[in-house]
N, C-alpha and C positions, 0 to 999 in steps of 0.2 A: 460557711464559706465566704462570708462576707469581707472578713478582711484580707483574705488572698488576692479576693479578687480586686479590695481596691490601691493591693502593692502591684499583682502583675496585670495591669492594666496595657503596660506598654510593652508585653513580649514575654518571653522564655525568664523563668530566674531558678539560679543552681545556689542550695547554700549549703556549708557544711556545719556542723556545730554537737556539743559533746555536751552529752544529759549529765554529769556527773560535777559538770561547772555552774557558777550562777544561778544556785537552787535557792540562795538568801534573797530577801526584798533588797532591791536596788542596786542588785548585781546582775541582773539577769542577762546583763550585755557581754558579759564573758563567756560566756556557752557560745558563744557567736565565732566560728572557726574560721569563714568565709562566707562572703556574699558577692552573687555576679546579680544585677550588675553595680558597679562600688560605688556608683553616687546616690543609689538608692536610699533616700532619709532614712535615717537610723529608727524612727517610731515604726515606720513601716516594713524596714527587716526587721524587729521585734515583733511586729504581728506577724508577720509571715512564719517565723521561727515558733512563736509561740502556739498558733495553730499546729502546724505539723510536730510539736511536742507531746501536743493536747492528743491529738490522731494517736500520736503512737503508744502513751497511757492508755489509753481510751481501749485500743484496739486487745491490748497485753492482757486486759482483766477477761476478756472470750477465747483469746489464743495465744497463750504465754508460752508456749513452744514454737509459733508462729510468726516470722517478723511478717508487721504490716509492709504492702507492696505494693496497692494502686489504691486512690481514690478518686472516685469521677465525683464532678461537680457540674452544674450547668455551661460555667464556661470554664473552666480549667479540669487538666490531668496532674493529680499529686502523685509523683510517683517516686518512692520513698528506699534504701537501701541503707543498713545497717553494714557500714564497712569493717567496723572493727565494735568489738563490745561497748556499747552507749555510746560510740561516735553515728552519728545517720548523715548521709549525704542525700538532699532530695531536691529531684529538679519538678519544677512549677511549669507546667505549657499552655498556650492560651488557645482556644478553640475560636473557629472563625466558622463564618455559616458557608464558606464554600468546601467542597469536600476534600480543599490540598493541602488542607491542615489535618488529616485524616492517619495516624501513626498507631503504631503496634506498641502496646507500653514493653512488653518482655525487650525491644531492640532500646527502647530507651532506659529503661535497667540496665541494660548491657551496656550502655555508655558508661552508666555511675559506675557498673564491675569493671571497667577498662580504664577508666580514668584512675582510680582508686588503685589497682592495679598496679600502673605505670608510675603511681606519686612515690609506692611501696619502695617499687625497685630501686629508685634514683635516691629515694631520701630515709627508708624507713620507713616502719610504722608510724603513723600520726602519734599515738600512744608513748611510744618510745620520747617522740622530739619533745610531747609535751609533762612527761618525768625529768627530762631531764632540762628543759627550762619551765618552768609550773606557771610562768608566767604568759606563756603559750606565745609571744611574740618571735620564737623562731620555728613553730609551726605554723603561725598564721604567714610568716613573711613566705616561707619556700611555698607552701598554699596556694596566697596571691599571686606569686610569679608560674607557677606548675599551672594549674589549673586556667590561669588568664589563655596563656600557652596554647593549651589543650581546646580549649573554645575559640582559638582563632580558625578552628578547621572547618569549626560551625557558621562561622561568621560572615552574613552577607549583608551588606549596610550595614546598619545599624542594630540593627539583630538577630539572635543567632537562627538556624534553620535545621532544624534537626530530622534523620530519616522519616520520611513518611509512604505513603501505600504504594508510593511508583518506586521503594526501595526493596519490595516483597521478594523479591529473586536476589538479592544479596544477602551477608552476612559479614556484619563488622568482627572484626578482629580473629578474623580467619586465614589462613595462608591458600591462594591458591594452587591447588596439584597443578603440579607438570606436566604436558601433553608431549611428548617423547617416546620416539620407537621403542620397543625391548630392548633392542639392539644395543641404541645411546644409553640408555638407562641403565644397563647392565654394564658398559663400558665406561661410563661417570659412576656408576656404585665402585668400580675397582679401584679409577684413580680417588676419589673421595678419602676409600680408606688407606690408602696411600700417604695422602696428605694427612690421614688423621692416624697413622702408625709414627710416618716421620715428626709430627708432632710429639706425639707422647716420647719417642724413642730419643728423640736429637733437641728438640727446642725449648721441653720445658725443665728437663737435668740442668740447661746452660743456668737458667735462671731463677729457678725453682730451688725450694729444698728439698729432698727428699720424699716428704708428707704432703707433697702435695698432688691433688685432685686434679683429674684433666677429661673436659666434657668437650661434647660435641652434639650433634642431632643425630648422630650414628648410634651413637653409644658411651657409654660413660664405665673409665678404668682407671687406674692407681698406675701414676710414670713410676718406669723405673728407677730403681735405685741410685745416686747419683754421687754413690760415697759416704764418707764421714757427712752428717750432719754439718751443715753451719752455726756456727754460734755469732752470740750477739756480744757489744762489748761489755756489757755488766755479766757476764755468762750462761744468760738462758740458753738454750739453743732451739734454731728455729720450728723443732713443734712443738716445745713447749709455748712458746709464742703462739704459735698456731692456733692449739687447744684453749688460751686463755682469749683470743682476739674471735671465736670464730662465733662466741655466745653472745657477742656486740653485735644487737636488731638493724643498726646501724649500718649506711654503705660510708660512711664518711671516716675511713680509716688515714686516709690521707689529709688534702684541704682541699676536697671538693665544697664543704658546705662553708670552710671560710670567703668562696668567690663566687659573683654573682652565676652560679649553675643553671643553665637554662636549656636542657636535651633537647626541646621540643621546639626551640626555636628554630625558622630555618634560617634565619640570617648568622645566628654562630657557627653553623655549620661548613668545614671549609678542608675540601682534599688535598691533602700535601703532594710535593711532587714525588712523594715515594708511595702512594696510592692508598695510603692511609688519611682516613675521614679522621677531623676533630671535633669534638662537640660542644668543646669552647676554647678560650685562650687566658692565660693567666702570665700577667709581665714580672719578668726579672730581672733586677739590676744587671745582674750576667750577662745575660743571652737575648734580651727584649723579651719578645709576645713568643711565647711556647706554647705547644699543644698539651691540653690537660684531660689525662686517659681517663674516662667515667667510669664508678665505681659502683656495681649494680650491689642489690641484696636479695637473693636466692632463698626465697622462704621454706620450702620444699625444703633444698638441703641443706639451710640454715647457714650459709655462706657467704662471705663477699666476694665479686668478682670483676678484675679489672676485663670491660671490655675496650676492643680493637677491632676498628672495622675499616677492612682492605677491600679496594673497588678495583676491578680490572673490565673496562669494558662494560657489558652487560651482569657481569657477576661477581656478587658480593659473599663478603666470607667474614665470618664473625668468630673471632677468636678470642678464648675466655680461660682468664688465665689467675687462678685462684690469690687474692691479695693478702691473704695471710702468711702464703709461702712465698713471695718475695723477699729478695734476701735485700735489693740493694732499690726497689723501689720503680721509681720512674727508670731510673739507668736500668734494670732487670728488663723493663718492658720495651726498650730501644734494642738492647740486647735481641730480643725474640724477635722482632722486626725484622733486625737485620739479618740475623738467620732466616729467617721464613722466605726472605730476597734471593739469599744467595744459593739456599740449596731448595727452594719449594717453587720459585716462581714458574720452571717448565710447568710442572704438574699444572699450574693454574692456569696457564695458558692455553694449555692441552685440554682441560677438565671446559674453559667456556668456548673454544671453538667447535667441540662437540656438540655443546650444548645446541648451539647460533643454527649450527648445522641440523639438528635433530629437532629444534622450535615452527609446530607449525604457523606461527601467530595469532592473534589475538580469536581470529574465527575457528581454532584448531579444537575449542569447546562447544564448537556449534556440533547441533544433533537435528537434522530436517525434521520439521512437523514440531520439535517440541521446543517448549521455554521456560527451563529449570534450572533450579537450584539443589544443589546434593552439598549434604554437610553432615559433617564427623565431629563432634564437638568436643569428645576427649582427645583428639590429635589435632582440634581446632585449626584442621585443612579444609576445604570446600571447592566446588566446581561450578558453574555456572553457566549459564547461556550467555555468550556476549551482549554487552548493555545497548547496542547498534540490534538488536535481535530482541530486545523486552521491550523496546519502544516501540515495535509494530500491535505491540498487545491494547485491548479497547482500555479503557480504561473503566469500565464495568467489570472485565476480568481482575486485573489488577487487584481494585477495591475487595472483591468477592474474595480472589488469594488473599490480602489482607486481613480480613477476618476469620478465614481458614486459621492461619497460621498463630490469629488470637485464641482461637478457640484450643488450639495444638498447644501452645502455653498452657492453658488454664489447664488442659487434660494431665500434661506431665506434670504439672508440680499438685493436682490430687493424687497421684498414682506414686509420686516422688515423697509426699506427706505418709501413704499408706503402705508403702512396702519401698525403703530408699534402696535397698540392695539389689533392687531389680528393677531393668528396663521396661516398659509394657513395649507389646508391637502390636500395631494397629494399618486399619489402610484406612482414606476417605476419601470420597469420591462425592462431589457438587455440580451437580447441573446451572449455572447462572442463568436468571434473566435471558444474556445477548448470546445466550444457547453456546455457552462456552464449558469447559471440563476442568472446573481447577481440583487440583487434587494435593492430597500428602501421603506419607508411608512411613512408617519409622521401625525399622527392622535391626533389635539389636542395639537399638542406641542411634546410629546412624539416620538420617533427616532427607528425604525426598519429597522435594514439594514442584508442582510441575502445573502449565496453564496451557490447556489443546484448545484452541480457537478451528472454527471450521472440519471439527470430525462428527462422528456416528451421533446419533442421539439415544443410544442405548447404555447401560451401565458396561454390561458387558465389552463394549468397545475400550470403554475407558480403561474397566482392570485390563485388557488384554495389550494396550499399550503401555501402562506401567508394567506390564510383564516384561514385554519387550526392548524397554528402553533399560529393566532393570538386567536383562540380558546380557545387554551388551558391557 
């Protein structure tokens, strides 16, 4: 561990880099995909890189159906994630002797699956960018800028600051549920589909071919028919288009990746006056600085997709509008816009006043007595105790959840290695030290993890309040 520790001497380091590059003597510096932080000496990203090389052979000869995933060391956490086949993305953290350096590694995996993630949708597979230049300089650039990006969210001074044990009652990259009557909810589920019938039915014929696909979070259906086929002027017509564009891993069907693309920045981010978000600008001799619509890549259903995101208020609506079945392009997606204006805007107006109306605020997930976390991590929704409401917790509780929730990792992914078809359910229950009840339950898949300060000192109290909380 000796040369990790004498790179990450001064903080946090994330690198990416690909076993399959750089395997000659005095290439080795080509396997090297990304390194934060960039002014880091090049001898010492090579030791860093080369260690965690060495890890992951190392590890492959005892568990080659296994990727390695944590390694402790006296003062650092390697923790290590295989994003795509022989690409590894591993972030380096450095341990301090107070306890508020103190982190869950499963939530810091969960950055590299999120990060990696996010780089997929915008730009591709890493794989993909680096077939198609060998030379890797146009995955190392979008890399650089993505991932810099990405880590500004960690960023405090001069280094980054990643979840640690006072983050145990959260869950990154979760949506949180909506606290809404029946009544509202039942009333927004109609106009919803509403909006998402008038879509399929009126907005994406205008603009769309035929063949093409129209999703939502509702549900996902085939717009109707919209006539003759459009043809193209060499004479394909647009699904044979379709069929041959839809096998490109690629989101950069337009000239997203020929302009400096940056999603993540918030400074290119900019609402037009027709309520439409841009996520960046690209100038034309024509027209000046125009908004340029992002081009996601949909791995699931193998797709690209132009998204559009309308703000009205307090509510946001993300509209996704298949890039292979546009006939006429950017003009196709101005088209939709403007429809969506002229005959959807009541519905939207209607759909967030209800909402305004039916929001209890931020305390509308407070539950007396308790301070929990509930997560669904295949509908990757989640609920929570307000974070005004965790900070009353000691910080003995805290810690003790923290290592709950370690041990709660370690449990699933043996049980996930011995039978992956099947969820295990379990309950646990801990008495702390400062006579606190942190507890978990995982029923079905779904995640209850919950900290009772000041109750019974029996077990029995404990299960009988997860009973009750799981009541309600």
């Amino acid at each position: 561990m000796g040369l990790s520790t004498a790179a990450a001497g001064d903080g946090a380091q994330l690198c990416v880099f690909d076993l399959r590059r750089g395997q000659q003597e005095g290439q080795e510096l080509d396997k090297i995909l990304f390194f934060h932080p960039a002014d880091c000496p090049i001898l010492l990203q090579l030791s860093v890189i080369g260690l965690c090389e060495g890890i992951v052979t190392f590890t492959r000869i005892f568990s080659p159906e296994e990727d390695c995933e944590v390694i402790e060391s006296d003062k650092h956490s390697h923790v290590f994630h295989q994003v795509e086949p022989d690409i590894w993305m591993v972030l380096v953290v450095e341990k301090t002797k107070d306890n508020e350096s103190t982190w869950r590694c499963g939530a810091l995996q969960g950055i590299l699956k999120e990060a990696h993630s996010l780089f997929a949708m915008f730009h591709g597979p890493i794989r993909t960018l680096l077939d198609r230049q060998p030379s890797a300089e146009l995955a190392r650039g979008h890399l650089r800028t993505f991932l810099t990006d990405y880590l500004s969210d960690f960023q405090v001074g001069k280094k980054l600051k990643f979840p640690t044990y006072r983050d145990s009652l959260k869950e990154r990259g979760t949506v949180q549920m909506l606290t809404v009557s029946r009544e509202v909810a039942l009333e927004v589920q109609d106009d919803t589909l509403n909006l998402y019938t008038y879509a399929v039915l009126r907005l994406t014929p205008h603009a769309l071919s035929s063949n093409a696909s129209s999703w939502s979070y509702l549900r996902k259906g085939t717009s109707v028919n919209a006539g003759p086929t459009s043809s193209s002027s060499n004479g394909t017509t647009a699904g044979e288009r379709y069929n041959s564009r839809s096998r490109d891993t690629s989101p950069d069907g337009q000239n997203q990746m020929r302009h400096n693309f940056r999603p993540l920045l918030r400074e290119k981010l900019s609402k037009g006056k027709d309520g439409f978000v841009a996520a960046d600008f690209t100038a034309t001799e024509v027209r000046g600085a125009v908004p340029l619509t992002p081009i996601l890549w949909f791995q699931q259903a193998e797709e690209r997709m132009y998204l559009c995101i309308y703000q009205h208020k307090s509510l946001t609506i993300l509209l996704l509008i298949p890039a292979s079945s546009l006939i006429n392009g950017e003009e196709g997606i101005a088209h939709v816009k403007k429809q969506m204006h002229e005959n959807a805007s009541q519905k939207i107006v209607t759909v967030e006043q209800k909402l305004s109306r039916g929001w209890g605020g931020e305390n509308a997930y407070h539950v007396g007595g308790y301070r929990y976390l509930l997560v669904d991590p295949d509908r990757r929704v989640s609920r929570a105790s307000p974070p005004g409401k965790v900070t009353t917790l000691a910080k003995d509780s805290l810690l003790a959840l923290n290592r709950l929730r370690q041990e709660v990792d370690l449990e699933k992914s043996r049980y996930k290695r011995s039978d992956p078809c099947h969820d295990k359910d379990f309950e646990v229950c801990i008495r702390t030290k400062n006579n606190a009840w942190v507890i978990a339950k995982i029923t079905r898949g779904r995640e209850l993890y919950m900290a009772l300060e000041k109750g019974g000192e029996t077990l029995l109290y404990a299960s009988t309040a997860v009973e009750k909380f799981s009541n309600r």
